[in-house]
Residue, then its C-alpha position, 0 to 999 in steps of 0.5 A: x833129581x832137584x827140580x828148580x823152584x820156578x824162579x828162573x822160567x816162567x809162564x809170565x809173558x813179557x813179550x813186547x806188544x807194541x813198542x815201549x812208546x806204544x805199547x799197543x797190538x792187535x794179533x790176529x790168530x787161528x786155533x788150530x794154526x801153528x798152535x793148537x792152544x796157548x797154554x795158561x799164562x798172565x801179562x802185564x797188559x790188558x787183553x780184550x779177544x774178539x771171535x770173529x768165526x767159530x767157537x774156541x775154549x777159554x779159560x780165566x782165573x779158572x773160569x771156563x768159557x765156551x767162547x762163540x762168534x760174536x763173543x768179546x773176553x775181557x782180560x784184565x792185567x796179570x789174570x790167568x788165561x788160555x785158549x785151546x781148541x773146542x773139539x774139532x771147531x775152529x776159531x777166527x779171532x782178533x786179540x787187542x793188547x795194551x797197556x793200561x797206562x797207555x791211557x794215563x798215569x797213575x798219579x793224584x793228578x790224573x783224575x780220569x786214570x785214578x777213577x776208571x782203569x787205575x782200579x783194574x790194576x790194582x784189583x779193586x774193580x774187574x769186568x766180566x770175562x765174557x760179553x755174549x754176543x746176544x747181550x744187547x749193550x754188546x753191539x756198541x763195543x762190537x763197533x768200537x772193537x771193529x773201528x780199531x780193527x780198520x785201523x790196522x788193514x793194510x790200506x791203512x798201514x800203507x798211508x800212515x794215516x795222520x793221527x793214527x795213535x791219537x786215533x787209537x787212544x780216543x778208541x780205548x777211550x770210547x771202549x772204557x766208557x762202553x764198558x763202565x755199566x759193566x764194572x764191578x767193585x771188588x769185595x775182600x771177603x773171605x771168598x775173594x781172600x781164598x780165590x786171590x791165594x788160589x790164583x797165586x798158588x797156581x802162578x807159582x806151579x806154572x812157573x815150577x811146571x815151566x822150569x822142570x818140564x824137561x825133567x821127569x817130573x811127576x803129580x806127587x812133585x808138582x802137588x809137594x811144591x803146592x803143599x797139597x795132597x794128590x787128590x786135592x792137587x788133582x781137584x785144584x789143577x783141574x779146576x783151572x786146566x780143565x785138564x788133568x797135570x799129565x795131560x796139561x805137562x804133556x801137551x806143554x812138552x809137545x809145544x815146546x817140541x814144536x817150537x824146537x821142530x820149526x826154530x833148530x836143526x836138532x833131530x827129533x830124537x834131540x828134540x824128544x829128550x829135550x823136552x822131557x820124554x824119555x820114550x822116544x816112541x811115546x813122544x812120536x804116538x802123542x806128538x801124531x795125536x796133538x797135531x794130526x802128523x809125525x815130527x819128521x812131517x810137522x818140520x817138512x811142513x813148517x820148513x817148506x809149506x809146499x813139501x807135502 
């Protein structure tokens, strides 16, 4: 069978957040809740989580970070990044998402967006992934990130408060000039040069893996397209999944699987094939695993909360 190169699906998200005049949101999200993860993916904006309860795992450009209550995740546009259940733990957590140029416009006469975000755009600064809760310089951004957060609670949202996007973007502001001390330039070594390509190569994989999941694709495929050998292509994948290819394509499969359950009428069977797997009795074992019930439930239960 031909596997398609990727072009026409892929793990980059272009999801709308805000509006094109706005482009700011804030989620408010629950692992486990609908979904037990958001697989590695990258976007345009800037995403900053902030865990509220519990404990999740996170991982960016291949960094994994046991993500506590209290901790802040830096992400800036276009990093690779995933969250995923800690075991059996919980998670509560805020996630802030913008567009850097909501701040600005990269132009020679914009002196402020040049000097301190236009950097984070084109890779010549970053900013540590995690900011632990215990980091004495964290509770002001803390206090940033929670007078942004009162900006969104119902009351708020009911009386449009007056000034509310120029309430926001004095916010981010103030957030950018908390979290200058922590910047730092970008070298172009050789180390950097190597990482940058493994980051790329992995984007591409995720587009690959994203257009040919519903096909039985195999590790020597997937590692074939990377032009590795499979004992290193496991070594690469894992260092930035932390979980093997099998796992990583199977529980991609599920969650489109889920996806189908709760959005079509498709029959589970339907459902099974579409998504990739050729053993019906298989997709139902590891489907049960992932998500604690059977399709047939997991549909019952999205459909009408009340039925079980």
């Amino acid at each position: 069978m031909k596997l398609s190169s990727g072009h026409t699906s892929t793990k980059y998200e272009n999801k709308q957040h805000g509006s094109s005049g706005f482009p700011y949101a804030v989620y408010r999200s629950l692992i486990p809740d609908i979904m037990h993860s958001y697989p590695l993916h990258w976007h345009n904006e800037m995403e900053i989580t902030y865990i509220l309860k519990g404990s999740c795992l996170i991982s960016v450009n291949g960094t994994p970070i046991r993500a506590q209550a209290g901790d802040i995740i830096l992400i800036l546009p276009n990093q690779l990044h995933s969250i995923d259940q800690n075991e059996d733990c919980r998670a509560e957590y805020y996630t802030f998402v913008f567009d850097l140029q909501l701040l600005g416009q990269d132009s020679p006469s914009d002196a402020c967006f040049c000097k301190y975000l236009k950097p984070y755009l084109d890779g010549g600064a970053v900013l540590p992934f995690r900011l632990p809760y215990e980091h004495a310089d964290c509770p002001p951004i803390r206090q940033s990130l929670e007078g942004l957060l009162k900006l969104e609670t119902p009351e708020q949202q009911k009386n449009l408060v007056c000034g509310k996007e120029l309430r926001i973007k004095s916010g981010l502001f103030s957030l950018f000039s908390l979290l200058e001390p922590f910047r730092q330039n970008t070298d172009s070594d050789n180390g950097s040069l190597y990482q940058l390509a493994q980051i790329q190569k992995m984007k591409a994989l995720l587009r690959f893996i994203s257009a040919n999941y519903m096909t039985p694709l195999t590790l020597r495929e997937a590692a074939a397209f990377c032009g590795y050998s499979a004992s290193y292509f496991m070594k690469f994948f894992k260092s930035f999944t932390s979980s093997t290819f099998v796992e990583y394509l199977n529980h991609y499969r599920l969650e489109k699987a889920g996806e189908l359950l709760r959005e079509t009428t498709l029959s589970i069977l339907e459902i099974s094939e579409q998504v990739g797997f050729e053993n019906h009795s298989y997709f139902i074992r590891i489907f049960k695993r992932q998500y604690g019930i059977t399709p047939r439930k997991y549909r019952l239960l999205h459909k009408d909360p009340g039925a079980l």
